[in-house]
C-alpha positions as CSV (number, residue, x, y, z in Angstrom):
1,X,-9.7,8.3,2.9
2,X,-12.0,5.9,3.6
3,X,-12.3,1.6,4.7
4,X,-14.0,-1.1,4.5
5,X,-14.4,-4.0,7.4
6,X,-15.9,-7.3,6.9
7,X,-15.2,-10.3,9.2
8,X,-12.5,-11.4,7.6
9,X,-10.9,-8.7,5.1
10,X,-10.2,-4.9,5.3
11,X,-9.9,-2.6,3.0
12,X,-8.2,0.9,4.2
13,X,-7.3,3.9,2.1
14,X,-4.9,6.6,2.7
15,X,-3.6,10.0,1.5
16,X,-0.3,9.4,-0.2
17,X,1.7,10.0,-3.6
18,X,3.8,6.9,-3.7
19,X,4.0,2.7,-3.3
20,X,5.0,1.5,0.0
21,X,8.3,-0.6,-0.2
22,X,8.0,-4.4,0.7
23,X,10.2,-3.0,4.2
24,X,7.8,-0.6,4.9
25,X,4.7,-3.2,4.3
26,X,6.5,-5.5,6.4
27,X,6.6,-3.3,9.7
28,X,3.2,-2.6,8.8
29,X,2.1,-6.2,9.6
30,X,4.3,-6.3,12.4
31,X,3.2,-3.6,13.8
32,X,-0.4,-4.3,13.5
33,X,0.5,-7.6,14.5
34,X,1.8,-6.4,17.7
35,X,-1.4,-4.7,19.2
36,X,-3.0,-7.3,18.1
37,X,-1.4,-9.8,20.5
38,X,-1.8,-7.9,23.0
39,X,-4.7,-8.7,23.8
40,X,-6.3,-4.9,24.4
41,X,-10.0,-4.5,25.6
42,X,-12.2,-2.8,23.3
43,X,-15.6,-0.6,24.3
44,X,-18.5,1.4,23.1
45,X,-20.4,4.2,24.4
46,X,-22.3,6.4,23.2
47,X,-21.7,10.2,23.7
48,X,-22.0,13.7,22.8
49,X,-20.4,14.6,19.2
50,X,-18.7,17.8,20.4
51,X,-17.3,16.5,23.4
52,X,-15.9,13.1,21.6
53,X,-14.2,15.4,19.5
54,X,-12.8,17.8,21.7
55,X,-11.7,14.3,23.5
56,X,-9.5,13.1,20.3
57,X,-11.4,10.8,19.2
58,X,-11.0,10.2,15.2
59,X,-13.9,11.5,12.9
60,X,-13.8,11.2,8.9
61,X,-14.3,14.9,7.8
62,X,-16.5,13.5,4.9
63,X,-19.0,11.8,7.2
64,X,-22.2,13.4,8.9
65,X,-23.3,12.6,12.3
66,X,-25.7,13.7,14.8
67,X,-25.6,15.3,18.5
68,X,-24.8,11.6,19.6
69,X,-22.5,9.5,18.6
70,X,-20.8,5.5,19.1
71,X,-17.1,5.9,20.2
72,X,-15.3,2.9,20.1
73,X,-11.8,3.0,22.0
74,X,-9.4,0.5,22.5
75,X,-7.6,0.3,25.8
76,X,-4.2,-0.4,27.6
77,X,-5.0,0.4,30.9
78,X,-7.0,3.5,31.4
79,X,-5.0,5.2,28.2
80,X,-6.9,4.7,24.8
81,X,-4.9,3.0,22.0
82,X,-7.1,3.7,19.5
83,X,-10.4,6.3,19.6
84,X,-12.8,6.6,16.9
85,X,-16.4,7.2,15.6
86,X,-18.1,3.7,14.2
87,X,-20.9,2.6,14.0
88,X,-20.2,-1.1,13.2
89,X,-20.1,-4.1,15.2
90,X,-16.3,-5.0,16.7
91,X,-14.4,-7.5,18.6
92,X,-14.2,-6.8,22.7
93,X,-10.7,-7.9,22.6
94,X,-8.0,-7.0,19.4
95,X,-7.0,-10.8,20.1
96,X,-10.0,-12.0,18.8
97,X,-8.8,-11.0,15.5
98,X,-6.5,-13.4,14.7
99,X,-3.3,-12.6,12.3
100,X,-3.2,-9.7,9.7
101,X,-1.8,-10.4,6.2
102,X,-1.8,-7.9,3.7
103,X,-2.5,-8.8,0.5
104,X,-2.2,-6.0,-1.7
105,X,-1.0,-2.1,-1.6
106,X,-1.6,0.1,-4.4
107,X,-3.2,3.4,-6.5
108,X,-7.3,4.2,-7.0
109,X,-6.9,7.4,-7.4
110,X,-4.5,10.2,-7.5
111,X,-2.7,11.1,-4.3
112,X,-5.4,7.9,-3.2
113,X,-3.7,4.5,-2.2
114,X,-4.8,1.1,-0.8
115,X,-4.2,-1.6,1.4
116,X,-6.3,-4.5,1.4
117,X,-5.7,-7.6,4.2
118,X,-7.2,-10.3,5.7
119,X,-7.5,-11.5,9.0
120,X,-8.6,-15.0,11.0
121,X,-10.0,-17.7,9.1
122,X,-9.2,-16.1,5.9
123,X,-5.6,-15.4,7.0
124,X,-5.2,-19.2,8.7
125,X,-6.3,-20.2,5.2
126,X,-3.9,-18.5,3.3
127,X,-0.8,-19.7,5.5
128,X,-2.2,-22.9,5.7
129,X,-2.4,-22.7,1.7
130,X,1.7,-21.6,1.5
131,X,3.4,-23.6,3.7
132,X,1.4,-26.4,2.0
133,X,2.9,-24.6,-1.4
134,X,6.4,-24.7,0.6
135,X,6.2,-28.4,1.6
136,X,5.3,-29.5,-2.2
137,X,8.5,-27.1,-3.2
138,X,10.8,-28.5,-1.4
139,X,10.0,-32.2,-1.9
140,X,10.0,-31.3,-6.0
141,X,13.5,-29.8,-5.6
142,X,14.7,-31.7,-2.5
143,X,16.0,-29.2,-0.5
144,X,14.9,-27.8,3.0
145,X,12.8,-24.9,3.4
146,X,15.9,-22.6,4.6
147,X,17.5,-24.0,1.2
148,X,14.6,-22.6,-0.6
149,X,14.2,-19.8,0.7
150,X,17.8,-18.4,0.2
151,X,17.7,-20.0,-3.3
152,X,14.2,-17.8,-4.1
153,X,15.7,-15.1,-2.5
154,X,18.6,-15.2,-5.1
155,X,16.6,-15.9,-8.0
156,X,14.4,-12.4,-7.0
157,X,17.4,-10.5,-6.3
158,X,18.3,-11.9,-9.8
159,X,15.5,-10.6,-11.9
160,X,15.5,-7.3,-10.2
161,X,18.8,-6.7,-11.7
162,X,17.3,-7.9,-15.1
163,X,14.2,-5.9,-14.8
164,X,16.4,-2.8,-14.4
165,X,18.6,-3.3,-17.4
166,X,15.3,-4.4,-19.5
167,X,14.0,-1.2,-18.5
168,X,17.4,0.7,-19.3
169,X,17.3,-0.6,-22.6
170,X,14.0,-0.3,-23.3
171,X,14.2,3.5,-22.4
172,X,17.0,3.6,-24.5
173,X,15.7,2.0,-27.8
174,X,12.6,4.7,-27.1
175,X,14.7,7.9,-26.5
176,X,16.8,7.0,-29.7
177,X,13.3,6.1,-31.6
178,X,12.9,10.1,-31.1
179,X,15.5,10.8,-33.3
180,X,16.4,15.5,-33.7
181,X,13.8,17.0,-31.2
182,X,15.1,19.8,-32.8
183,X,13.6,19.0,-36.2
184,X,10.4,18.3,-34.9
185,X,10.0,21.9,-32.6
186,X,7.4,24.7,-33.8
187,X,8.1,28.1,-33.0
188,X,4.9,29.4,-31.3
189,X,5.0,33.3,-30.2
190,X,8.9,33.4,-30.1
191,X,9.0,29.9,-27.9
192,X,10.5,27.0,-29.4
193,X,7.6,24.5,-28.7
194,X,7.6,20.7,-29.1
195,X,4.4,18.8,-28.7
196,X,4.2,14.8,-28.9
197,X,2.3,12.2,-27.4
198,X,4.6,9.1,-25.8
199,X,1.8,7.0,-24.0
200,X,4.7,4.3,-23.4
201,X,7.2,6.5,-21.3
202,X,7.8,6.6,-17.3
203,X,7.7,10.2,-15.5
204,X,12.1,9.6,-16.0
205,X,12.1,9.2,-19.5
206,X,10.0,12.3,-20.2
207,X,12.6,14.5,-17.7
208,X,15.0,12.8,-20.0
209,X,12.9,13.8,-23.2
210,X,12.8,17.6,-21.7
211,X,16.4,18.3,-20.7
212,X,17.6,16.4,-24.4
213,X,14.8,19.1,-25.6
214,X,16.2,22.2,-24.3
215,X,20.1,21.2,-24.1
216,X,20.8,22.8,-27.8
217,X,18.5,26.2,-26.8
Protein backbone atom coordinates (compact mmCIF):
# COMPACT_ATOMS: atom_id res chain seq x y z
CA UNK A 1 0.00 0.00 0.00
CA UNK A 2 2.81 1.87 -0.53
CA UNK A 3 6.99 2.26 0.76
CA UNK A 4 9.50 4.23 1.32
CA UNK A 5 13.53 3.42 0.70
CA UNK A 6 16.26 5.47 1.77
CA UNK A 7 19.86 4.22 2.22
CA UNK A 8 19.47 3.17 5.41
CA UNK A 9 15.67 2.87 6.58
CA UNK A 10 12.43 1.45 4.92
CA UNK A 11 9.28 2.17 5.44
CA UNK A 12 6.63 -0.57 3.78
CA UNK A 13 2.89 -0.62 4.20
CA UNK A 14 0.55 -3.43 3.85
CA UNK A 15 -3.19 -4.37 3.57
CA UNK A 16 -4.15 -5.88 6.98
CA UNK A 17 -6.74 -5.64 9.94
CA UNK A 18 -4.53 -6.63 12.77
CA UNK A 19 -0.85 -6.26 14.79
CA UNK A 20 1.74 -8.68 13.92
CA UNK A 21 2.76 -10.82 17.03
CA UNK A 22 6.44 -10.35 18.26
CA UNK A 23 6.71 -14.36 16.56
CA UNK A 24 5.49 -13.37 13.56
CA UNK A 25 7.91 -10.04 13.44
CA UNK A 26 10.64 -12.24 14.28
CA UNK A 27 10.39 -14.73 11.12
CA UNK A 28 9.98 -11.59 9.36
CA UNK A 29 13.55 -10.48 10.07
CA UNK A 30 14.75 -13.84 9.58
CA UNK A 31 13.41 -14.34 6.73
CA UNK A 32 14.46 -11.10 5.14
CA UNK A 33 17.55 -11.80 6.68
CA UNK A 34 17.95 -14.94 4.83
CA UNK A 35 17.82 -13.61 1.19
CA UNK A 36 19.80 -11.18 2.25
CA UNK A 37 22.86 -13.38 2.94
CA UNK A 38 22.53 -14.90 0.13
CA UNK A 39 24.14 -12.87 -1.70
CA UNK A 40 21.56 -12.69 -4.89
CA UNK A 41 22.51 -10.57 -8.01
CA UNK A 42 20.27 -7.78 -8.68
CA UNK A 43 19.53 -6.07 -12.42
CA UNK A 44 17.71 -3.47 -14.40
CA UNK A 45 16.36 -3.21 -17.74
CA UNK A 46 14.21 -1.45 -19.30
CA UNK A 47 11.17 -2.94 -21.14
CA UNK A 48 7.86 -2.88 -22.49
CA UNK A 49 4.98 -2.18 -19.72
CA UNK A 50 2.55 -4.81 -21.14
CA UNK A 51 4.92 -7.46 -21.56
CA UNK A 52 6.64 -6.86 -17.86
CA UNK A 53 3.35 -7.42 -16.64
CA UNK A 54 2.23 -10.31 -18.49
CA UNK A 55 5.84 -11.49 -17.22
CA UNK A 56 4.92 -11.19 -13.31
CA UNK A 57 6.55 -8.62 -12.55
CA UNK A 58 4.93 -6.48 -9.48
CA UNK A 59 3.22 -3.13 -10.33
CA UNK A 60 1.41 -0.83 -7.62
CA UNK A 61 -2.20 -0.45 -9.06
CA UNK A 62 -2.13 3.22 -7.84
CA UNK A 63 0.89 4.20 -9.87
CA UNK A 64 0.99 5.42 -13.65
CA UNK A 65 3.60 4.49 -16.10
CA UNK A 66 4.40 4.73 -19.56
CA UNK A 67 4.90 2.25 -22.70
CA UNK A 68 8.42 1.65 -21.08
CA UNK A 69 9.30 0.79 -17.95
CA UNK A 70 12.59 -0.09 -15.33
CA UNK A 71 12.21 -3.71 -14.00
CA UNK A 72 14.36 -4.58 -11.37
CA UNK A 73 14.63 -8.44 -10.65
CA UNK A 74 16.56 -10.16 -8.19
CA UNK A 75 18.12 -13.42 -9.14
CA UNK A 76 18.98 -17.06 -7.94
CA UNK A 77 20.18 -18.43 -10.94
CA UNK A 78 18.21 -17.77 -14.00
CA UNK A 79 14.79 -17.83 -11.58
CA UNK A 80 13.81 -14.22 -10.35
CA UNK A 81 13.48 -13.88 -6.55
CA UNK A 82 11.91 -10.88 -6.61
CA UNK A 83 10.38 -8.76 -9.89
CA UNK A 84 9.20 -5.42 -9.76
CA UNK A 85 8.66 -1.86 -11.40
CA UNK A 86 11.10 0.96 -9.68
CA UNK A 87 12.48 3.49 -10.64
CA UNK A 88 15.00 4.13 -7.85
CA UNK A 89 18.61 3.45 -7.54
CA UNK A 90 19.47 -0.23 -5.80
CA UNK A 91 22.13 -2.43 -4.59
CA UNK A 92 23.71 -5.07 -7.48
CA UNK A 93 23.89 -7.55 -4.78
CA UNK A 94 21.10 -8.04 -1.67
CA UNK A 95 24.39 -8.54 0.38
CA UNK A 96 25.33 -5.18 0.08
CA UNK A 97 22.52 -4.44 2.36
CA UNK A 98 23.77 -5.29 5.45
CA UNK A 99 21.33 -6.54 8.42
CA UNK A 100 17.51 -5.69 8.62
CA UNK A 101 16.06 -4.65 11.99
CA UNK A 102 12.70 -3.64 12.36
CA UNK A 103 11.91 -1.08 14.47
CA UNK A 104 8.40 -0.62 14.59
CA UNK A 105 4.97 -2.30 13.28
CA UNK A 106 1.79 -0.62 13.52
CA UNK A 107 -1.75 1.22 12.25
CA UNK A 108 -1.99 4.57 9.76
CA UNK A 109 -4.98 3.94 8.71
CA UNK A 110 -7.80 1.53 8.71
CA UNK A 111 -7.22 -1.93 7.26
CA UNK A 112 -3.50 0.22 6.58
CA UNK A 113 -0.42 -1.09 8.64
CA UNK A 114 3.35 -0.42 8.91
CA UNK A 115 6.58 -1.64 9.28
CA UNK A 116 9.41 0.61 9.44
CA UNK A 117 13.33 -0.89 9.64
CA UNK A 118 16.67 -0.11 9.23
CA UNK A 119 19.42 -1.53 7.52
CA UNK A 120 23.53 -1.21 7.37
CA UNK A 121 25.09 1.56 9.13
CA UNK A 122 22.05 2.48 10.78
CA UNK A 123 21.33 -1.17 11.90
CA UNK A 124 25.34 -1.73 12.97
CA UNK A 125 24.53 1.39 15.03
CA UNK A 126 21.71 0.21 16.74
CA UNK A 127 23.40 -3.24 17.78
CA UNK A 128 26.35 -1.68 18.48
CA UNK A 129 24.16 0.76 20.82
CA UNK A 130 22.42 -2.56 22.73
CA UNK A 131 24.95 -4.79 23.31
CA UNK A 132 26.77 -1.69 24.73
CA UNK A 133 23.30 -1.27 26.80
CA UNK A 134 23.82 -5.19 27.65
CA UNK A 135 27.39 -4.93 28.77
CA UNK A 136 26.60 -1.78 31.18
CA UNK A 137 23.43 -4.15 32.47
CA UNK A 138 25.22 -6.83 33.41
CA UNK A 139 28.21 -5.15 35.11
CA UNK A 140 25.28 -2.91 37.25
CA UNK A 141 23.60 -6.27 38.32
CA UNK A 142 26.59 -8.66 38.03
CA UNK A 143 25.33 -11.31 36.22
CA UNK A 144 26.16 -12.76 32.65
CA UNK A 145 24.25 -11.86 29.74
CA UNK A 146 22.38 -15.44 29.58
CA UNK A 147 21.56 -14.44 33.34
CA UNK A 148 19.96 -11.42 32.15
CA UNK A 149 18.33 -12.38 29.68
CA UNK A 150 16.28 -15.20 31.33
CA UNK A 151 15.84 -12.82 34.34
CA UNK A 152 14.17 -9.90 31.66
CA UNK A 153 12.48 -12.60 30.20
CA UNK A 154 10.70 -13.35 33.58
CA UNK A 155 10.18 -9.93 34.55
CA UNK A 156 8.17 -9.46 30.89
CA UNK A 157 6.38 -12.65 31.24
CA UNK A 158 5.59 -11.03 34.71
CA UNK A 159 3.91 -7.82 33.77
CA UNK A 160 2.06 -9.42 30.99
CA UNK A 161 0.16 -11.29 33.59
CA UNK A 162 -0.28 -7.89 35.49
CA UNK A 163 -1.26 -6.01 32.42
CA UNK A 164 -4.09 -8.55 31.92
CA UNK A 165 -5.58 -8.52 35.29
CA UNK A 166 -5.12 -4.46 35.26
CA UNK A 167 -7.09 -4.57 32.32
CA UNK A 168 -9.70 -7.17 33.74
CA UNK A 169 -10.27 -4.94 36.47
CA UNK A 170 -10.35 -1.96 34.87
CA UNK A 171 -13.09 -3.37 32.51
CA UNK A 172 -14.72 -4.38 35.44
CA UNK A 173 -14.79 -1.12 37.51
CA UNK A 174 -16.21 0.40 33.85
CA UNK A 175 -18.94 -2.19 33.09
CA UNK A 176 -20.18 -1.80 36.84
CA UNK A 177 -19.88 2.18 36.45
CA UNK A 178 -22.88 1.51 33.88
CA UNK A 179 -25.06 0.49 36.40
CA UNK A 180 -29.33 -0.81 34.76
CA UNK A 181 -28.94 -0.49 30.96
CA UNK A 182 -32.31 -1.16 31.31
CA UNK A 183 -33.13 2.19 32.95
CA UNK A 184 -31.28 4.11 30.65
CA UNK A 185 -33.05 2.40 27.10
CA UNK A 186 -35.55 4.63 24.95
CA UNK A 187 -38.17 2.94 23.15
CA UNK A 188 -37.77 4.26 19.56
CA UNK A 189 -40.57 2.78 16.90
CA UNK A 190 -41.23 -0.33 19.09
CA UNK A 191 -37.20 -1.05 19.52
CA UNK A 192 -35.80 -0.81 22.82
CA UNK A 193 -32.86 1.53 21.96
CA UNK A 194 -29.81 2.49 24.06
CA UNK A 195 -27.47 5.13 22.97
CA UNK A 196 -24.12 6.18 25.00
CA UNK A 197 -20.94 7.34 24.24
CA UNK A 198 -17.87 5.14 26.23
CA UNK A 199 -14.70 6.73 24.44
CA UNK A 200 -12.62 4.65 27.13
CA UNK A 201 -13.80 1.02 26.14
CA UNK A 202 -11.94 -1.83 23.93
CA UNK A 203 -13.99 -3.50 20.90
CA UNK A 204 -14.57 -6.52 24.10
CA UNK A 205 -16.06 -4.46 26.54
CA UNK A 206 -18.59 -2.97 24.19
CA UNK A 207 -19.67 -6.89 22.99
CA UNK A 208 -19.78 -7.15 26.65
CA UNK A 209 -21.92 -3.85 27.02
CA UNK A 210 -24.31 -5.34 24.09
CA UNK A 211 -25.01 -8.89 25.21
CA UNK A 212 -25.54 -7.32 29.22
CA UNK A 213 -27.92 -4.94 26.91
CA UNK A 214 -30.12 -7.42 25.33
CA UNK A 215 -29.87 -10.40 27.94
CA UNK A 216 -33.17 -9.11 29.93
CA UNK A 217 -35.18 -8.50 26.29
Amino acid sequence: AGSLVAPDRLRFDFNSNRAFTAEELQRVEMIVNTQILAGYPVTTSIENLDDAINSGVTAIFNEKYGETVRVLRILDGDKAVSAELCGGTHVSNTAEIGTFLILSEGSVATGIRRIEAITRRASMNFIQAQSGLVHDMTRLFGVSREELLARATEVHQNLKELAKELDKVKKSALLDKLGDLTAKTEVINGVPTLMMLLPEMDSDSLREVADRFKAPH
